[in-house]
N, C-alpha and C positions, 0 to 999 in steps of 0.2 A: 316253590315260592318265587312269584316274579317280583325283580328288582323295583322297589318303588320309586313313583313316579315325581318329579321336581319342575319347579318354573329354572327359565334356563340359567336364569344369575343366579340361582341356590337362597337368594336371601326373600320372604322370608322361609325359613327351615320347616316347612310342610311337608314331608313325606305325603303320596296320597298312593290309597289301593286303588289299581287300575282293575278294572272289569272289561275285558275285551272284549269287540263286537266283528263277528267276522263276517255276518252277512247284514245285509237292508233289515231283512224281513225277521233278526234278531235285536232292531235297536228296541222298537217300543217293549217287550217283555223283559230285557236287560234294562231297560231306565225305570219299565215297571217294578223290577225286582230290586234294585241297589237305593231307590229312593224308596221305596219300603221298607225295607229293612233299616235306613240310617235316616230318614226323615227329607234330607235334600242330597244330591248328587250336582254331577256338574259336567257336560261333555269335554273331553281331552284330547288332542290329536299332537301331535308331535313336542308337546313344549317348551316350543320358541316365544312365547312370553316372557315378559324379564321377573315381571312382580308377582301380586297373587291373584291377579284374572283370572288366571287359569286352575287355580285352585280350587277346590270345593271347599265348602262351609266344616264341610262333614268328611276330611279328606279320603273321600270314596268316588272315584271317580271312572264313569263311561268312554271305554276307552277307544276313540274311533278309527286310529291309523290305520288299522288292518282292513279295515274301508277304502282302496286306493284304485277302485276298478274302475276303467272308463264303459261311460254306457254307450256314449254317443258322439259322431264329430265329422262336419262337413267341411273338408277339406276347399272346399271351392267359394266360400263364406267366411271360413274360421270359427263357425259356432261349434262352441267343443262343452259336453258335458261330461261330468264324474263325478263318483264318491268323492265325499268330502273331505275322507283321509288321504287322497291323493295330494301330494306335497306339488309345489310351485315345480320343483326340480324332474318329479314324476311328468309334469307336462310340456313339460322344455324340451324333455330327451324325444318327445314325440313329435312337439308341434314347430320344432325347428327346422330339420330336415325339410318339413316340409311348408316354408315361407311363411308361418307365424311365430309370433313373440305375445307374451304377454304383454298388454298394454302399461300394467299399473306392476310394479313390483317392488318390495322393499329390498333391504338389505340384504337376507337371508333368501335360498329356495328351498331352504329345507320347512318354510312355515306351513302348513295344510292349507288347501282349497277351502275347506270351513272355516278354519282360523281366519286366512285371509278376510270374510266376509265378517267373520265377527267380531275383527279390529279394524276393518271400513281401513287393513295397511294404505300406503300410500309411497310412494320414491323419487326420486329424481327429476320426474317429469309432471309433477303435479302442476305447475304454470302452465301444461300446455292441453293434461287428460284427467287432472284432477284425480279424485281416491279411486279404489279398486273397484269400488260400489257402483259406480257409473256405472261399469263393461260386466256389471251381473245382469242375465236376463231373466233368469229366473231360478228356484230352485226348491226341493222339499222340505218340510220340518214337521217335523214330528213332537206332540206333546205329550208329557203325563195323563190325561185327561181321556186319553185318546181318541185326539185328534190326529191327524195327518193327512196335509193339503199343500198343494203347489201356491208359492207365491209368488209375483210381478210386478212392478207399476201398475197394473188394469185388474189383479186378480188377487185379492189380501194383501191389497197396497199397504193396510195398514199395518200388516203383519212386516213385510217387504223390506217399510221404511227403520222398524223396530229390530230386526232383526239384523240389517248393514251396521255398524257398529253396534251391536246392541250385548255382546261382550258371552254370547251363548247362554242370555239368560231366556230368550223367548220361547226356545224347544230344541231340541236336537237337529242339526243338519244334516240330511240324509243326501242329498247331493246337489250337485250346484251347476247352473248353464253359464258360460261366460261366453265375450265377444272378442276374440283373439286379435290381433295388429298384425296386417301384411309387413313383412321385410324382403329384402332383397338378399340380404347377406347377415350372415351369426356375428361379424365384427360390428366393431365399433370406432369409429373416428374419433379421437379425444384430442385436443388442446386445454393444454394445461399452464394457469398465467401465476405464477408466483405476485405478491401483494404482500404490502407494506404493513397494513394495516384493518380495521374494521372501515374505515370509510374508503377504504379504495375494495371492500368487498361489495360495500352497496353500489360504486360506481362501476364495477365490473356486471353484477347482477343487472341492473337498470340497462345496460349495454348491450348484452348477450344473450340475457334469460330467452328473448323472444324469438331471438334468430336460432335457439340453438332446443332439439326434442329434450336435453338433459342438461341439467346443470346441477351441481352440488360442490361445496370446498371443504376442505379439510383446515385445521383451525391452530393453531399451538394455544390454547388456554391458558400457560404458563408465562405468556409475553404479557410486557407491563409499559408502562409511558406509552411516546409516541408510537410503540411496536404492537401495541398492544391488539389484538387479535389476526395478527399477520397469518398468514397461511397461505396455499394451494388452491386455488379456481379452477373447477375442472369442468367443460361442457362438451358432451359428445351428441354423437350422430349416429343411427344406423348406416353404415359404408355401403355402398353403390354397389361396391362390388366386390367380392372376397371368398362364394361360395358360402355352403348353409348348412358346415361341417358342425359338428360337437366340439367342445373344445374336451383337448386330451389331456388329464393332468396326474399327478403321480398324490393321494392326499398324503396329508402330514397330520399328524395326530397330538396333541399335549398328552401323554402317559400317563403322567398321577396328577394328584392332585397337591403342591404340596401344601405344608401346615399353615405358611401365612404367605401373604400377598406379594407375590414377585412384582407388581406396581405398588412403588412408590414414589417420594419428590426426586429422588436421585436417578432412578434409572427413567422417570419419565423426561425429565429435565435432558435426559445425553438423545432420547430418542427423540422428541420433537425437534432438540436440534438440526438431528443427523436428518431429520424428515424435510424440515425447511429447506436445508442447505444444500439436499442431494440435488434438488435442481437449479444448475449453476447459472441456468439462461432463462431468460424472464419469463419467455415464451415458448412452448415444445410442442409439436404436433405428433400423435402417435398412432396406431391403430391395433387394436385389442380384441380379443376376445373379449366375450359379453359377460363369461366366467371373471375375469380381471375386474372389468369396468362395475359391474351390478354389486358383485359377492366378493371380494377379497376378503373376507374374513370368511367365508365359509369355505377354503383351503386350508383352513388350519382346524381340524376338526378338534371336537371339542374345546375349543378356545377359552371357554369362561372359567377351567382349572388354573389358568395361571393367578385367579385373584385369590384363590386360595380356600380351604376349608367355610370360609367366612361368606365367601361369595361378592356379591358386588353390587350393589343400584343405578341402572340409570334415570337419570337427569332429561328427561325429552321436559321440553317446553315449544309454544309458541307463539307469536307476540304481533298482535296487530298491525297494518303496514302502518298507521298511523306515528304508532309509537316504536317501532321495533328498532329504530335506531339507537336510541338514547336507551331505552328498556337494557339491549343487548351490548353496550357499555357496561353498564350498571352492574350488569350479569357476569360480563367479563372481568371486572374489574374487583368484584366480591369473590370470584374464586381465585385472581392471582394473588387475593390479598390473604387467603385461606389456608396458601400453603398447600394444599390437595390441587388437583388435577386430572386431567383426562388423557390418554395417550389416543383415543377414539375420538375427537370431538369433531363432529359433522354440522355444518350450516346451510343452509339454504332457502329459498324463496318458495314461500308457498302464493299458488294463484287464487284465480276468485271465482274456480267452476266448485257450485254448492254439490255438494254430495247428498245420496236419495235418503243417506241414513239420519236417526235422529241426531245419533251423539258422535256424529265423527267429528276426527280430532283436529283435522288441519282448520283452516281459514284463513283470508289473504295477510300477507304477512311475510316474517322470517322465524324458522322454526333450528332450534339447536339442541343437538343431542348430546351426552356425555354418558361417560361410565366413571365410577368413582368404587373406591373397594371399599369394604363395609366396614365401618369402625363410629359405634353408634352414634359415640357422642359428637365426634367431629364432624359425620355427615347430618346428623341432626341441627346443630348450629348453621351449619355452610346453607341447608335446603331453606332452612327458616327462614333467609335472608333473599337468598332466592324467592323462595314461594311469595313474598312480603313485593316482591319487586315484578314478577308475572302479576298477580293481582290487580294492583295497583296500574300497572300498564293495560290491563282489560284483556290478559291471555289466559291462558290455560295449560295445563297438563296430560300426557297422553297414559290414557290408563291400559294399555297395552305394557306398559313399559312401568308403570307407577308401585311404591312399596311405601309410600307416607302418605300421601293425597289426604289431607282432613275434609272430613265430610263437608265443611262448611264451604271450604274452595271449590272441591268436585261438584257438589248443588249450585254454585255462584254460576261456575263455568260452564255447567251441563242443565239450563235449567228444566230440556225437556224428560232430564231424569225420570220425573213423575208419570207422563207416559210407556216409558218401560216399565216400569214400573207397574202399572194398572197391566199390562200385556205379560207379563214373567209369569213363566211355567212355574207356578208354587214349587214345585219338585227341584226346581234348579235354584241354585242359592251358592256365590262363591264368595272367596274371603275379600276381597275389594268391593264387592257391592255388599256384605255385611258391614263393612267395616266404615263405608262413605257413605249409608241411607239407611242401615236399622238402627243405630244408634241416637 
């Protein structure tokens, strides 16, 4: 009996049967078969989702990691193709030695190549290369129906466009082309400007966003008055010069899981502290590995056991540049008054290159992430007010990440829903797109 399979915050508590697929030419008879038998299925690959995207309706789900083969890759170009269960991390260990970088990468590299495309991910450097989905050039998909065709901009655009965020409801990914980024070197040049507050983040942003390939800050959510969103401004650089080694690290693991949430207001309150304070000078110049700079949280393997049995929701929003000042006040100022917090909370600038897909998540703006541990009713109160306050500001929620999203806001903010919608593999059916468009 294989261990069943979970979105990565554990909340909500779907257990799903995974059904693995170890070759190409076993996806369509395994999708034929699992959506037969339970009526809809839903492709899986590594479950770095936080919510229930990656969930199935029917939790029986196609399972694609063991998918992680490269087919193809011109080292003199950077066009590199693979299975779609090849993780970001899988591509890294290859295409770095030898002077590429993914262009677009989030948080994690432990997300899948399919995933990537069907959360249209996005990182650091969105003001300068926009979502993932740009640097796809092409890729297969397979449907229930059975079909199975190569897609492009020029070739089932319209499949192409439905499919970059399209949340793996349009077919199955069977492998994907991307356009890799020349480097020089695996480091990374970082300055890092400690700030007072939320308007001296947009003053730092507005400053440096342009001059610098990444930017992102880390935030103390828990600061209030004039302090109130103080944090860390961190912009880096691929380094000039440093060699185009791996970095070498020893991983560290969370063990158990325990019963209830090792975050709460007490020990988040001493760690943001400690986090603010550790840099004593305003300004620090460093240079990193690209493991530091990108992934610090994925050094700590299994991380999401510290919230507990219960698991945890994050909070991604994003807020038009129009309004995203005053919005992300309002934001900040409803969670320091909540009592709850974040000991993860990430800010940053999004730009204004449109992505191919329909429903991707970013647009120009300031986008804020958190993690909060799962305790219904207080995260249910704290989001309401939130949710009332994106709205209203004319932003949105990233359903990569999403475990409330009411249908009425996901359709407000997604209007071209209805299009995926008309394109969705009848077969594939997960519990976020049940949950925000059959109801």
């Amino acid at each position: 009996m294989t261990k069943p399979l979970k979105s990565w915050a554990r909340y909500p508590d779907h257990p799903q049967a995974g059904h693995a697929v170890q070759w190409r030419d076993r996806l369509q008879p395994v999708l034929a078969q699992v959506a037969g038998a339970n009526g809809t299925t839903l492709a899986y690959g590594n479950g770095r989702s936080y919510g229930d995207s990656c969930l199935a309706a029917s939790d029986q789900v196609v399972h694609t990691r063991p998918l992680d083969r490269f087919i193809a890759a011109d080292w003199q170009t950077g066009v590199l193709r693979a299975e779609a269960g090849a993780t970001l991390d899988d591509i890294l260990q290859i295409a770095v030695p030898r002077g590429w970088m993914l262009p677009v990468t989030p948080g994690t590299k432990y997300a899948t190549l399919g995933g990537a495309v069907a959360n249209d991910v996005h990182g650091k450097n969105h003001h300068v290369r926009g979502t993932f989905g740009r640097h796809v050039r092409r890729f297969a998909l397979l449907r229930s129906d059975g079909g199975a065709f190569e897609c492009s901009p020029d070739e089932n655009a319209e499949f192409f466009a439905a499919t970059i965020g399209g949340l793996g409801l349009t077919g199955v990914i069977a492998w994907v082309e991307i356009q890799l980024m020349p480097i020089r070197s695996s480091r990374v040049s970082v300055t890092s400007i400690r700030f007072g507050n939320l308007n001296e983040f947009f003053a730092l942003s507005e400053e440096l966003d342009s001059k610098h390939e990444y930017s992102v800050a880390w935030i103390d959510c828990l600061s209030r008055g004039s302090s109130l969103g103080r944090g860390i401004f961190m912009v880096g650089d691929h380094a000039e010069r440093g060699g185009l080694q791996l970095p070498v690290k020893k991983k560290r693991a969370v063990p158990i899981t325990p019963p209830i949430s090792l975050i709460n207001p007490l020990t988040l309150r001493a760690f943001n502290a400690l986090y603010y304070n550790r840099q004593q000078q305003k300004t620090v110049q460093s240079e990193v590995d690209y493991d530091s700079y990108f992934y610090p949280l994925d050094s700590l393997l299994e991380w999401h056991r510290i919230y507990g049995k219960r698991g945890f929701q994050q909070y991604q929003c994003v807020l038009p540049q129009v309004n995203s000042r005053d919005a992300m006040h309002a934001i900040l100022e409803a969670i320091g008054q909540s009592g709850t917090g974040s000991f993860l909370a990430v800010l940053k600038r999004c730009g204004d290159a449109v992505s191919p897909g329909l429903l991707s998540f970013p647009m120009e703006g300031a986008s804020l992430a958190l993690d909060f541990p799962q305790h219904d009713e207080s995260n249910r109160r704290l989001f309401e007010r939130l949710d009332a306050i994106v709205r209203e500001a004319g932003g949105r929620l990233y359903p990569a990440k999403d475990a409330h999203m009411s249908a009425s806001d996901f359709q407000l903010a997604y209007p071209a829903w209805h299009q995926l919608e008309a394109l969705r593999d009848p077969a594939l059916m997960s519990r976020f797109w049940q949950r925000t468009t059959q109801t």
